[in-house]
Structure formats: structure tokens, C-alpha cells
N, CA, C and O atoms as CSV, one atom per row, in Angstrom:
chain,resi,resn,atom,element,x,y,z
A,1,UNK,N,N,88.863,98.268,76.534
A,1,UNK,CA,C,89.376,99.030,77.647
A,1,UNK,C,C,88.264,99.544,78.551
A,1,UNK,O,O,88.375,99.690,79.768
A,2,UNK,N,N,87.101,99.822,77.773
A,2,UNK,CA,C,86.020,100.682,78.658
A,2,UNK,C,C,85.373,99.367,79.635
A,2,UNK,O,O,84.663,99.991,80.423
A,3,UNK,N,N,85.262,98.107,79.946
A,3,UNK,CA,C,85.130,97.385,80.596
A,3,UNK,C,C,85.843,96.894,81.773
A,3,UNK,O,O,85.477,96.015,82.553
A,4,UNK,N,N,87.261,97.815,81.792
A,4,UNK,CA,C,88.033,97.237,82.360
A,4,UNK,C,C,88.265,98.126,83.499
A,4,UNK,O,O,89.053,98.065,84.443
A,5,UNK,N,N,86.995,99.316,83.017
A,5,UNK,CA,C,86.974,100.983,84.117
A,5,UNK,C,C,86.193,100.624,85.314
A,5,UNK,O,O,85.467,101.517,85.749
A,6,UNK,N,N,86.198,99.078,86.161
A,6,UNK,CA,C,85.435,98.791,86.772
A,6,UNK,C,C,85.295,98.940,88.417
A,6,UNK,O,O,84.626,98.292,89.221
A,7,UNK,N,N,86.244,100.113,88.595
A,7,UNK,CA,C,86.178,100.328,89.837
A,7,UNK,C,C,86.124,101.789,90.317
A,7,UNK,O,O,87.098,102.541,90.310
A,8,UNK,N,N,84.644,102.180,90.819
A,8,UNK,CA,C,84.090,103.272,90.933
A,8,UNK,C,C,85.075,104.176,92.061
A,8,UNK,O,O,85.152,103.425,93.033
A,9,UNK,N,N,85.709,105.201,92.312
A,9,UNK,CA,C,86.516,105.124,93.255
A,9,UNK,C,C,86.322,107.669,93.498
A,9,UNK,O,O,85.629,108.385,92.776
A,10,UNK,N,N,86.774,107.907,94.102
A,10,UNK,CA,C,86.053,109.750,94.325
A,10,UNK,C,C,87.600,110.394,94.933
A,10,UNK,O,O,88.372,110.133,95.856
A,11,UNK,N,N,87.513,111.356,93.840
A,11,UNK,CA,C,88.563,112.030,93.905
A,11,UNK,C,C,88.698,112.878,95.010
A,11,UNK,O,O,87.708,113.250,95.640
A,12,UNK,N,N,89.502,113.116,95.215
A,12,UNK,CA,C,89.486,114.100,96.537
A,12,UNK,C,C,90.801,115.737,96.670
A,12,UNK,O,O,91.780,115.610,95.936
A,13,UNK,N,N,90.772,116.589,97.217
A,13,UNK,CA,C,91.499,117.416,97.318
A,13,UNK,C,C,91.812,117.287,98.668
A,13,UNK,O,O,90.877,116.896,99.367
A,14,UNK,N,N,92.990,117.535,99.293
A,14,UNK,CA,C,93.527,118.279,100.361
A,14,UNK,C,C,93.510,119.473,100.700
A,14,UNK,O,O,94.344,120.107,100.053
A,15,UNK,N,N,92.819,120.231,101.582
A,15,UNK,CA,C,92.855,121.661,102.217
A,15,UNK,C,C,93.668,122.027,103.461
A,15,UNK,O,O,93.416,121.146,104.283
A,16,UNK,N,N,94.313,122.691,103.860
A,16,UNK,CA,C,94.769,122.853,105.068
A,16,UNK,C,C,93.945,123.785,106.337
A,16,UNK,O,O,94.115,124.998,106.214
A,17,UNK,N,N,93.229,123.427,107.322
A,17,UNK,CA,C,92.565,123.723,108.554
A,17,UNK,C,C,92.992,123.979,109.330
A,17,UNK,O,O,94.060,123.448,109.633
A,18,UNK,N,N,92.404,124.967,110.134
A,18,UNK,CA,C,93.423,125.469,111.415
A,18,UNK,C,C,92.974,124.510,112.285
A,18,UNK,O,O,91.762,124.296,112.304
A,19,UNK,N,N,94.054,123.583,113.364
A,19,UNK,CA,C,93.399,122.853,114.702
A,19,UNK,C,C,92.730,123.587,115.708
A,19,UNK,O,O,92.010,122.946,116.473
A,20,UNK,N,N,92.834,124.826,115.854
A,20,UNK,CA,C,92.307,124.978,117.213
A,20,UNK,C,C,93.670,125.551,118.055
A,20,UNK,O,O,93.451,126.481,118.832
A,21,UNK,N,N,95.052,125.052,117.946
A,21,UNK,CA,C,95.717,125.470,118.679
A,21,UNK,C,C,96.970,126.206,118.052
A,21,UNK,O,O,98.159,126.146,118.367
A,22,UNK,N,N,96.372,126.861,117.143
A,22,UNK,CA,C,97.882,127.254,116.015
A,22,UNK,C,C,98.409,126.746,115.201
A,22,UNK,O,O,99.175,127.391,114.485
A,23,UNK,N,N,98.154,125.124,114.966
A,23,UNK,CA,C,98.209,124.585,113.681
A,23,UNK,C,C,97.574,124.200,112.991
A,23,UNK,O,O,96.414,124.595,113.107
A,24,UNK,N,N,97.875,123.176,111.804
A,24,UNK,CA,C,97.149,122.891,110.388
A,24,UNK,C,C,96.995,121.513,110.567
A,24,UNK,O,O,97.886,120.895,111.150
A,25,UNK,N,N,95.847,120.853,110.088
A,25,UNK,CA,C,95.800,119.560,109.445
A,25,UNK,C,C,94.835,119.598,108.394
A,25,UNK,O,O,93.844,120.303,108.203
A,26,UNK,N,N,95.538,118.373,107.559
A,26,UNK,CA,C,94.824,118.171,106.273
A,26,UNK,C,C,93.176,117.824,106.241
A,26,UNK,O,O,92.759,116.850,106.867
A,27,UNK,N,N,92.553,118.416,105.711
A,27,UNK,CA,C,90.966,118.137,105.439
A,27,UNK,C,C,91.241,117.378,104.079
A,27,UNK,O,O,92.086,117.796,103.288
A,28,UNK,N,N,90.361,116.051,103.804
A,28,UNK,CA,C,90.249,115.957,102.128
A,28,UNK,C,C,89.017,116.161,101.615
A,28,UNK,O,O,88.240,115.576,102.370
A,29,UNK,N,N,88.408,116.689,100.716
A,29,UNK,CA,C,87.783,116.839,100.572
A,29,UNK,C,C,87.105,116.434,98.975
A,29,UNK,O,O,88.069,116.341,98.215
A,30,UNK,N,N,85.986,116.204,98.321
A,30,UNK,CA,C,85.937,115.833,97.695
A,30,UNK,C,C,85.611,116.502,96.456
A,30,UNK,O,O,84.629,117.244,96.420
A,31,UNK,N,N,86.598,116.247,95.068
A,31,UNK,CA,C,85.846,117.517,94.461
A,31,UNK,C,C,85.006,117.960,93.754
A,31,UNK,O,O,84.664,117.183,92.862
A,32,UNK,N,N,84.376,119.168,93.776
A,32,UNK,CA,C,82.764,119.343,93.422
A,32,UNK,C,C,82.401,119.304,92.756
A,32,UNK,O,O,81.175,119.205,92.705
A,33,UNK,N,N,83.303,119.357,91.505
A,33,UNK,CA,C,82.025,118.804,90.340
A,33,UNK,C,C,81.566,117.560,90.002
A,33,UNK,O,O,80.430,117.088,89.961
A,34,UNK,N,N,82.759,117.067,89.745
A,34,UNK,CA,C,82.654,115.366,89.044
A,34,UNK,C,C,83.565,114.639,90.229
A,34,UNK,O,O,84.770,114.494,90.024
A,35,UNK,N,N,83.085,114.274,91.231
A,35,UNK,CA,C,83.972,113.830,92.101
A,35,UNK,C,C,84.265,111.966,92.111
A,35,UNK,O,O,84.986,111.309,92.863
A,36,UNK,N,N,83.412,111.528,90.993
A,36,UNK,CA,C,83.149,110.081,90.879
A,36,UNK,C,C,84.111,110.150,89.440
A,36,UNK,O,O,84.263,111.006,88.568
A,37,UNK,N,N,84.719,108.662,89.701
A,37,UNK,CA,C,86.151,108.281,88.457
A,37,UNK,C,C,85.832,106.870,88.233
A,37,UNK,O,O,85.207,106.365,89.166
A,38,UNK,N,N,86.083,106.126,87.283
A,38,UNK,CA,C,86.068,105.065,86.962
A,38,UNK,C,C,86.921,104.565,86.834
A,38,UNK,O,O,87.079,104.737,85.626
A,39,UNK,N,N,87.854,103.905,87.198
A,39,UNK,CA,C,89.090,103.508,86.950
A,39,UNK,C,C,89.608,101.678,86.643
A,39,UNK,O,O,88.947,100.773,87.153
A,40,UNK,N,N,90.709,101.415,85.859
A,40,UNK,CA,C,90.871,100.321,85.954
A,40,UNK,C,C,92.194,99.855,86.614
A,40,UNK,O,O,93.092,100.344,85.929
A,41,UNK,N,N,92.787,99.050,87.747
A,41,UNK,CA,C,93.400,99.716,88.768
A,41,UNK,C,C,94.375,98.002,88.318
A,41,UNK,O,O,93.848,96.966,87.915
A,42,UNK,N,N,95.722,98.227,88.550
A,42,UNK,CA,C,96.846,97.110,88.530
A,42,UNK,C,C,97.628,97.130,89.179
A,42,UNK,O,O,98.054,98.261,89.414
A,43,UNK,N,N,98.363,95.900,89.921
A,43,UNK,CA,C,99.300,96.559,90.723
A,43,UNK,C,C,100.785,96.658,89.721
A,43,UNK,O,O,101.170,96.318,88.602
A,44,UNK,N,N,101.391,97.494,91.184
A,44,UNK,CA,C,102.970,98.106,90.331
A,44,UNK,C,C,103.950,97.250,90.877
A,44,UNK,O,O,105.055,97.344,90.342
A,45,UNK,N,N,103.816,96.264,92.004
A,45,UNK,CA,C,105.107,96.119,92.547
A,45,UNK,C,C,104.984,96.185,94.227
A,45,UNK,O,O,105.067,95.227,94.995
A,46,UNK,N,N,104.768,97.559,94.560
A,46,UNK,CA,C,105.407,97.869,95.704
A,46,UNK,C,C,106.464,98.254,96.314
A,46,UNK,O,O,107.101,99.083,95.664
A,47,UNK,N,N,106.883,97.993,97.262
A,47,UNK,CA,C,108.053,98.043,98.323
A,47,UNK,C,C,108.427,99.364,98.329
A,47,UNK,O,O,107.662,100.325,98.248
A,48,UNK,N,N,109.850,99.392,98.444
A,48,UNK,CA,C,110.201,101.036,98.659
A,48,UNK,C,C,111.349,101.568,98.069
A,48,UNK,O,O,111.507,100.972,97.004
A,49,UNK,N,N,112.159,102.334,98.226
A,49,UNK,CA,C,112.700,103.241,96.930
A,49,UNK,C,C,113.769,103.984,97.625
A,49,UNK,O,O,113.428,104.001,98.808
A,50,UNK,N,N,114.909,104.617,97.485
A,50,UNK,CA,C,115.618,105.299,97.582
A,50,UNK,C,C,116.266,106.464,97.073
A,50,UNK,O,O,117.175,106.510,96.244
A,51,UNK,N,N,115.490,107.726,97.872
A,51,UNK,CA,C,115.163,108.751,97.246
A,51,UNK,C,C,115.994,110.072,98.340
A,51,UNK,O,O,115.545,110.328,99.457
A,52,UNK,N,N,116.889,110.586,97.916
A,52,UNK,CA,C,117.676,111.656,98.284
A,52,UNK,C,C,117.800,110.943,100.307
A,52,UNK,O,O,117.248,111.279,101.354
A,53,UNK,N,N,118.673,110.035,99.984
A,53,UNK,CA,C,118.973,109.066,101.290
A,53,UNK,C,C,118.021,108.837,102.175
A,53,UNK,O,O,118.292,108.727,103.371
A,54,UNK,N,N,116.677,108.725,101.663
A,54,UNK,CA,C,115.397,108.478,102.692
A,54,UNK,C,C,114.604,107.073,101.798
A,54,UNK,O,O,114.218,106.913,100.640
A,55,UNK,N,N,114.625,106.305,102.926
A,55,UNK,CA,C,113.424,105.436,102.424
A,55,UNK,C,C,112.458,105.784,102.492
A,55,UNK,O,O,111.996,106.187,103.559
A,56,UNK,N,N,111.588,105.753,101.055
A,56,UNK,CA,C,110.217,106.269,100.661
A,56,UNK,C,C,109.785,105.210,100.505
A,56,UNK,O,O,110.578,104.288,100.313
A,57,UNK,N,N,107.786,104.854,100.544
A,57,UNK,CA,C,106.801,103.973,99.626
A,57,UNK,C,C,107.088,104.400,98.091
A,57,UNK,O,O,106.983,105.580,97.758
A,58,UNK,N,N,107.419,103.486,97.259
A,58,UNK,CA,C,107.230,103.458,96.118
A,58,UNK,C,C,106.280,103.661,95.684
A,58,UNK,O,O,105.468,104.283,96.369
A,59,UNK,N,N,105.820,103.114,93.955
A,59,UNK,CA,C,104.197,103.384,93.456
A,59,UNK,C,C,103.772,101.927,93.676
A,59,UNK,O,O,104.497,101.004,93.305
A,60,UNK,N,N,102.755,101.753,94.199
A,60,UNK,CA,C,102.231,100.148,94.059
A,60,UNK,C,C,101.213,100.067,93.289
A,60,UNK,O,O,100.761,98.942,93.075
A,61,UNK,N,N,100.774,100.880,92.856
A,61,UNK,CA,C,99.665,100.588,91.827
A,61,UNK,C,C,99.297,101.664,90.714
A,61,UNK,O,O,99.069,102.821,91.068
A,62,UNK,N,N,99.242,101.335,89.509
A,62,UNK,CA,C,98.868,102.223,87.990
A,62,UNK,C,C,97.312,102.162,87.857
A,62,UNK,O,O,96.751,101.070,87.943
A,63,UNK,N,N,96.754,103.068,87.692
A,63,UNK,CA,C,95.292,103.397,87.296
A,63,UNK,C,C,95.177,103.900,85.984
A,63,UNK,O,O,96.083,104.556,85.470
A,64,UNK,N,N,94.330,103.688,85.525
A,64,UNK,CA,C,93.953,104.474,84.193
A,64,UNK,C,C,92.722,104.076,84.029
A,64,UNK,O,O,92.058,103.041,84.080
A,65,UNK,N,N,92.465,106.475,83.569
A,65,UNK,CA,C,91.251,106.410,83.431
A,65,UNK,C,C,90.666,107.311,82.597
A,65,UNK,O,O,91.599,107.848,81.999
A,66,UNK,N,N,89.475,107.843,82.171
A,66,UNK,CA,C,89.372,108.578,81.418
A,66,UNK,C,C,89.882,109.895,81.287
A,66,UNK,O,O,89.920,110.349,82.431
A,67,UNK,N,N,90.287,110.728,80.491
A,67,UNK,CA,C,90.980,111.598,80.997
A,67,UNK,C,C,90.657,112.914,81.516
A,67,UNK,O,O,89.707,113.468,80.964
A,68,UNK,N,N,91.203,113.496,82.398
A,68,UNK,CA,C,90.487,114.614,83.190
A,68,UNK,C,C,91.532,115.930,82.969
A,68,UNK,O,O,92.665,115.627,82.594
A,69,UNK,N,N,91.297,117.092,83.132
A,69,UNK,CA,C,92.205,118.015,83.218
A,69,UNK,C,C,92.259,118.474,84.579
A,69,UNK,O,O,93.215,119.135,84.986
A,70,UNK,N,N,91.378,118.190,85.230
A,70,UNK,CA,C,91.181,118.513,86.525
A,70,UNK,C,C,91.967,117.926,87.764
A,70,UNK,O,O,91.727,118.202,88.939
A,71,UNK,N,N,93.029,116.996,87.263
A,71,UNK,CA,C,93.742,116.299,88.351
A,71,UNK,C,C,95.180,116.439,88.306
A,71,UNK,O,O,95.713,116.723,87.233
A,72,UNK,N,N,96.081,116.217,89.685
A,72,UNK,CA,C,96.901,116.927,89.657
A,72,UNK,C,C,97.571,115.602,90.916
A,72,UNK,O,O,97.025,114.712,91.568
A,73,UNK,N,N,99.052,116.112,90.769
A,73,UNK,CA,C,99.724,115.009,91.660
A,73,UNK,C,C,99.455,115.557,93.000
A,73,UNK,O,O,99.268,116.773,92.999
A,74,UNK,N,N,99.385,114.942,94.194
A,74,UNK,CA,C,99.217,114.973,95.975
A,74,UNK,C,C,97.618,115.394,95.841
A,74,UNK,O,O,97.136,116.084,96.739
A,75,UNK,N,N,96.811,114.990,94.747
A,75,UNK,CA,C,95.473,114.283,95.081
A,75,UNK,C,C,94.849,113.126,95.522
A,75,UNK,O,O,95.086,112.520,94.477
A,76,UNK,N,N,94.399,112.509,96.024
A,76,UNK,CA,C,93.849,111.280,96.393
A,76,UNK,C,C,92.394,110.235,95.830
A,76,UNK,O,O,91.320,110.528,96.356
A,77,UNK,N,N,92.394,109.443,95.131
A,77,UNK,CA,C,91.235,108.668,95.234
A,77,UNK,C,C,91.284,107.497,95.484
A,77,UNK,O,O,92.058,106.610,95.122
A,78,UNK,N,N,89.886,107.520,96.524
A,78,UNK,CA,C,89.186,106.982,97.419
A,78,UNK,C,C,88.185,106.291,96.734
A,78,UNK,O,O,87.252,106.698,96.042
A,79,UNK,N,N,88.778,104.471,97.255
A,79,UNK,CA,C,87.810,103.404,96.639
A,79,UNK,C,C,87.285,103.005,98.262
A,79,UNK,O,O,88.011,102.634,99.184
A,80,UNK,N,N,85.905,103.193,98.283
A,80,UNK,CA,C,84.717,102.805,99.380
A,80,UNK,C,C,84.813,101.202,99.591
A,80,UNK,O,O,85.223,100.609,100.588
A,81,UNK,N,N,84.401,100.751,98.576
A,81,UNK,CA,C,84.516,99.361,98.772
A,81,UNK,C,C,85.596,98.719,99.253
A,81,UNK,O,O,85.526,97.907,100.175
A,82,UNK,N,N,87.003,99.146,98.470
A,82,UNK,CA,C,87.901,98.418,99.351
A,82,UNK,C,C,88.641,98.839,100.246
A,82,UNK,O,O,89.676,98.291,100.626
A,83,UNK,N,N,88.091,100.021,100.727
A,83,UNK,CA,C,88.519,100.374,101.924
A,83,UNK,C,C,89.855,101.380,101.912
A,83,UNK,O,O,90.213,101.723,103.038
A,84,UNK,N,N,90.586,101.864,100.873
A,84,UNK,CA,C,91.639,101.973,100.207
A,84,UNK,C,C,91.709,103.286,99.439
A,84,UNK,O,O,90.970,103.495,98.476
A,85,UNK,N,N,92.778,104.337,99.957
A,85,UNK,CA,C,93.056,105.342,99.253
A,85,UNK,C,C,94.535,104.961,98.435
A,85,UNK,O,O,95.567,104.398,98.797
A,86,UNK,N,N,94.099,105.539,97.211
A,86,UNK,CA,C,95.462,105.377,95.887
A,86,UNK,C,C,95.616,107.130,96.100
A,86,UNK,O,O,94.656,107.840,95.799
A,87,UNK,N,N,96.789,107.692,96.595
A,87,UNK,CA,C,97.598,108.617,96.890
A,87,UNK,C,C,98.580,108.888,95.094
A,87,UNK,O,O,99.458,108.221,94.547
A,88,UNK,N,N,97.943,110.017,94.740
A,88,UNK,CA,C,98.698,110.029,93.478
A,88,UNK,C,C,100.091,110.859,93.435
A,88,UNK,O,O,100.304,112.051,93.656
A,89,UNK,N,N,101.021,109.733,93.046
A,89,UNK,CA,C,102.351,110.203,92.612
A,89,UNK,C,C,102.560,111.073,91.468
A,89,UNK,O,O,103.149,112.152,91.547
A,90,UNK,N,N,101.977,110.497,90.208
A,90,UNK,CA,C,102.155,111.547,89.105
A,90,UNK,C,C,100.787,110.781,88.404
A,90,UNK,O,O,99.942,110.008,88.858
A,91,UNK,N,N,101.003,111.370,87.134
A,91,UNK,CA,C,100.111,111.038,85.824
A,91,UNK,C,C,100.260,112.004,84.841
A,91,UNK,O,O,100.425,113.210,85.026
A,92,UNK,N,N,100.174,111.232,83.470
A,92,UNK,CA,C,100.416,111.715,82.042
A,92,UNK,C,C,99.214,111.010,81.534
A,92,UNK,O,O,98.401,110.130,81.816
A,93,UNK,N,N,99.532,111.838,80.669
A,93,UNK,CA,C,98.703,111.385,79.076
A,93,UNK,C,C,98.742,110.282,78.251
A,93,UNK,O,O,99.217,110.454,77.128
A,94,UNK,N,N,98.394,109.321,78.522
A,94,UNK,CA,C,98.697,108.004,78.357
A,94,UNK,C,C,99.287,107.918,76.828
A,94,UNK,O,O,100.203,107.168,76.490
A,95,UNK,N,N,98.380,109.105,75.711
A,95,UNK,CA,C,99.213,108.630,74.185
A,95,UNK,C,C,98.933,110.082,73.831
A,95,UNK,O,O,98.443,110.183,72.707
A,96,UNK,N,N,99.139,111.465,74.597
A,96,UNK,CA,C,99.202,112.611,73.872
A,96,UNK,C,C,97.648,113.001,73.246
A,96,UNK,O,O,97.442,114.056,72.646
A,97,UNK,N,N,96.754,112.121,73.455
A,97,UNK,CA,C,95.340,112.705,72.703
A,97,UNK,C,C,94.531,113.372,73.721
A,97,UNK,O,O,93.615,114.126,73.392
A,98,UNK,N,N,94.794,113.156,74.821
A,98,UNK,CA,C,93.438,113.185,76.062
A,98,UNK,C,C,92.397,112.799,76.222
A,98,UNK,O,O,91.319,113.374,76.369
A,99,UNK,N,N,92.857,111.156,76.185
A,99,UNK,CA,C,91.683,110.594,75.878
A,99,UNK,C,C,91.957,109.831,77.221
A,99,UNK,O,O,90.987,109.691,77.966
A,100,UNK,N,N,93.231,109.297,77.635
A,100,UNK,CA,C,93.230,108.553,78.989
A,100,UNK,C,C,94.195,109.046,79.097
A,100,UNK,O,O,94.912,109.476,78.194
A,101,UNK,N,N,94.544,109.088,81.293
A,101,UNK,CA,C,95.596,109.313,81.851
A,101,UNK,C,C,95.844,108.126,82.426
A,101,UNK,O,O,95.025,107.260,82.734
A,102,UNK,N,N,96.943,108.125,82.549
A,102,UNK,CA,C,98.041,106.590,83.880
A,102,UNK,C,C,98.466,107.622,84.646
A,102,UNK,O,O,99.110,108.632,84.361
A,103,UNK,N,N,97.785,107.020,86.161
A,103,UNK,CA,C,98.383,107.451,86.983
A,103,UNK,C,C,99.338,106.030,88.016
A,103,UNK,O,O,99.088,104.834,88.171
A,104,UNK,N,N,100.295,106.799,88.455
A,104,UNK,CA,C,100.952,106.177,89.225
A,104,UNK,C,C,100.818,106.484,91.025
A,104,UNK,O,O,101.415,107.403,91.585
A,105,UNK,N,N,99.998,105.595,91.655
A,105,UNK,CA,C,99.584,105.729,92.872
A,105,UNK,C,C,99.931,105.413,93.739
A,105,UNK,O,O,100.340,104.311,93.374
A,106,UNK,N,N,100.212,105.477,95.057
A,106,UNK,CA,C,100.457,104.408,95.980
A,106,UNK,C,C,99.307,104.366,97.218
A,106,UNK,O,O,98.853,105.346,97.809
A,107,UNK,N,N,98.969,102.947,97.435
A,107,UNK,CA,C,97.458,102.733,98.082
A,107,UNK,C,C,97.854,103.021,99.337
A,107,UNK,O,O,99.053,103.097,99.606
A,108,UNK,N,N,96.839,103.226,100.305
A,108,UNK,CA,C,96.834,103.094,101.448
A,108,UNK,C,C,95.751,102.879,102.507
A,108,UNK,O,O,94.725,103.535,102.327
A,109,UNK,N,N,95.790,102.094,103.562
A,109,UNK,CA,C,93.996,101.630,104.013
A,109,UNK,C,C,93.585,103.339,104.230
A,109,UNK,O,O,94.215,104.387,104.084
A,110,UNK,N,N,92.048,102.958,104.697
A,110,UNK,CA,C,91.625,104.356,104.754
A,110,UNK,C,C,91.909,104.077,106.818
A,110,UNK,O,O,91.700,105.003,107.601
């Protein structure tokens, strides 16, 4: 499994910023301690979903990676190389030990 963590990819947080004219937009930012993840990344599928009468993006892609306590769903990581943020839907404990999480992501270009 530890060979298969082959895609270096940086976690990120969302903050909310004032614009300038009375509103907010999202800052992401990256977070400070350990902001580098290793992940081994598959796809899910895709397409889209039907969710309280709205078409939503589904999950298109499962990650798993070592496990962190520090992460949380409507975080983001950001793979450089391919250009590509995985937007996290959820994640568990892959077998209850905390040893790896699966997350369920959905990509998006940067």
C-alpha cells in the first residue's frame, strides 16, 4: 500500500475575507503544520447525483491516505502537478485503527 501513496498533493483550509465592498470570498489557504499528504488517488465514477431535487457533482474520485486527525469535510487538496483540486466530500477511518483514511473527493481544475 505504502507505494501506492504516490501522489504528493497540500491540504488546504478555506477562510472567509472581506472584498472590499461588504462581502466575503473564500481564501484557501494552506495548512500550517503538515500541509504536504501523500496520497494514492482512484477514480469513483463521476457524473452527478440527485440530491434534495438539485443536480449535484457526485464523488469522482477516492483517496487514501495516511491517517490524519487534522482533516475535515469542505477541505481541499491540491495536486500541483496535475493541475487539480480533489474537494473533500467526506472521509472515515478506513478499518477503525487510524492508520488510514478514504476520502471521497470530487476533482476540479485549479
Amino acid at each position: 500500500m505504502i507505494g501506492a501513496l504516490r501522489h504528493a498533493l497540500r491540504l488546504q483550509t478555506a477562510h472567509r475575507a472581506p472584498d472590499g465592498g461588504g462581502g466575503w470570498h473564500l481564501v484557501w489557504q494552506d495548512v500550517a503544520a503538515r500541509p504536504l499528504v501523500y496520497a494514492a488517488i482512484e477514480s469513483a465514477g463521476g457524473g452527478e447525483a440527485l440530491r434534495q431535487h438539485k443536480r449535484t457533482p457526485a464523488v469522482s474520485h477516492r483517496l487514501r491516505i495516511r491517517y490524519r486527525s487534522d482533516m475535515t469535510a469542505g477541505m481541499r487538496l491540491i495536486d500541483m502537478a496535475g493541475g487539480a483540486a480533489y474537494e473533500i466530500v467526506s472521509l472515515h477511518d478506513a478499518a477503525g485503527d487510524a492508520r488510514w483514511l478514504e476520502i471521497a473527493a470530487l476533482k476540479k481544475p485549479l
